[in-house]
C-alpha positions in Angstrom: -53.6 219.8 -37.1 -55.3 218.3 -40.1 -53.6 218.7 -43.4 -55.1 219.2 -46.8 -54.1 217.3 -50.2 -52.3 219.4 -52.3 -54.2 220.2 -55.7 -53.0 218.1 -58.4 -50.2 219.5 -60.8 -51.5 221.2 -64.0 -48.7 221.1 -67.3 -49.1 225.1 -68.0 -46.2 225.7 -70.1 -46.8 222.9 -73.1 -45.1 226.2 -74.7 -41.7 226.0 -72.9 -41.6 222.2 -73.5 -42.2 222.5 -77.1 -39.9 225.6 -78.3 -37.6 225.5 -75.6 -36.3 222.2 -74.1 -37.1 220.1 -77.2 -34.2 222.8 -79.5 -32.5 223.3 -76.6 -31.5 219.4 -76.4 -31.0 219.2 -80.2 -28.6 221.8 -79.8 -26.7 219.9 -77.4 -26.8 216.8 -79.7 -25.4 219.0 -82.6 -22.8 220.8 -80.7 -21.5 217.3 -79.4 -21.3 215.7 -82.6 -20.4 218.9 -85.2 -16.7 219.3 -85.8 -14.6 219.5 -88.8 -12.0 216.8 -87.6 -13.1 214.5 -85.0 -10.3 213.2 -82.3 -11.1 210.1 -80.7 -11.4 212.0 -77.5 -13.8 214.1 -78.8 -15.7 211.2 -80.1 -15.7 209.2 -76.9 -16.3 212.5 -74.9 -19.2 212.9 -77.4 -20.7 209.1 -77.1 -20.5 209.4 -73.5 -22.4 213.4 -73.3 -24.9 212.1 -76.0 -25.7 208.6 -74.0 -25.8 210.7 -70.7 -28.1 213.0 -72.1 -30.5 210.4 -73.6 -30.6 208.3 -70.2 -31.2 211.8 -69.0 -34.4 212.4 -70.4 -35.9 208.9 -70.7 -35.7 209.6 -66.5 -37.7 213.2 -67.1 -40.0 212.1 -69.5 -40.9 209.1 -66.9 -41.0 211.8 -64.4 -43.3 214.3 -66.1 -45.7 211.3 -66.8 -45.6 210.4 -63.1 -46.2 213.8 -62.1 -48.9 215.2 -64.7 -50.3 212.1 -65.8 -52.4 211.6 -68.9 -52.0 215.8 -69.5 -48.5 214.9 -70.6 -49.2 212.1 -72.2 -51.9 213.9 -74.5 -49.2 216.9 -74.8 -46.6 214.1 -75.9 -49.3 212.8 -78.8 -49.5 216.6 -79.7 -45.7 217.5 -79.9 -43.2 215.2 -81.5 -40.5 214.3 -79.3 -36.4 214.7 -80.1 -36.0 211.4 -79.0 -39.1 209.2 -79.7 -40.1 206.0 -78.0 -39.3 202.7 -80.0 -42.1 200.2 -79.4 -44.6 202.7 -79.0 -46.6 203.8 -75.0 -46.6 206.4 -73.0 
């Protein structure tokens, strides 16, 4: 049985990416780091959410590149980023 190459991925939701994960992960941020009196429990628990969660999507954004290619690279140019890349590329 022969099989056929799978049609490359298309990015059709720039939408979801843009008004929806991008808040979404500010939200995160904000909700780690807003409080009246901060504990040192809450700050390393905070630290440790907020460097797990920018590890995090350094791996997706890599992904999504892998994946879609220059179509997510041109959305990237398009839409700022929460966390930008320092020293410029893709």
């Amino acid at each position: 049985m022969r099989e056929r190459a799978a049609a490359p991925p298309v990015l059709r939701q720039p939408f979801f990416y843009r008004f929806v994960r991008h808040p979404l992960y500010a939200g995160f941020f904000l909700a780690f780091w807003a409080t009246p009196a901060m504990t040192a429990g809450h700050l390393l628990l905070a630290a440790g959410l907020s460097l797990y969660m920018l590890i995090a999507i350094r791996f997706e954004e890599r992904d999504l590149i892998d994946v879609f290619g220059e179509a997510y690279v041109s959305y990237r140019r398009r839409v700022g980023m929460l966390v930008p890349r320092i020293g410029g590329g893709p």
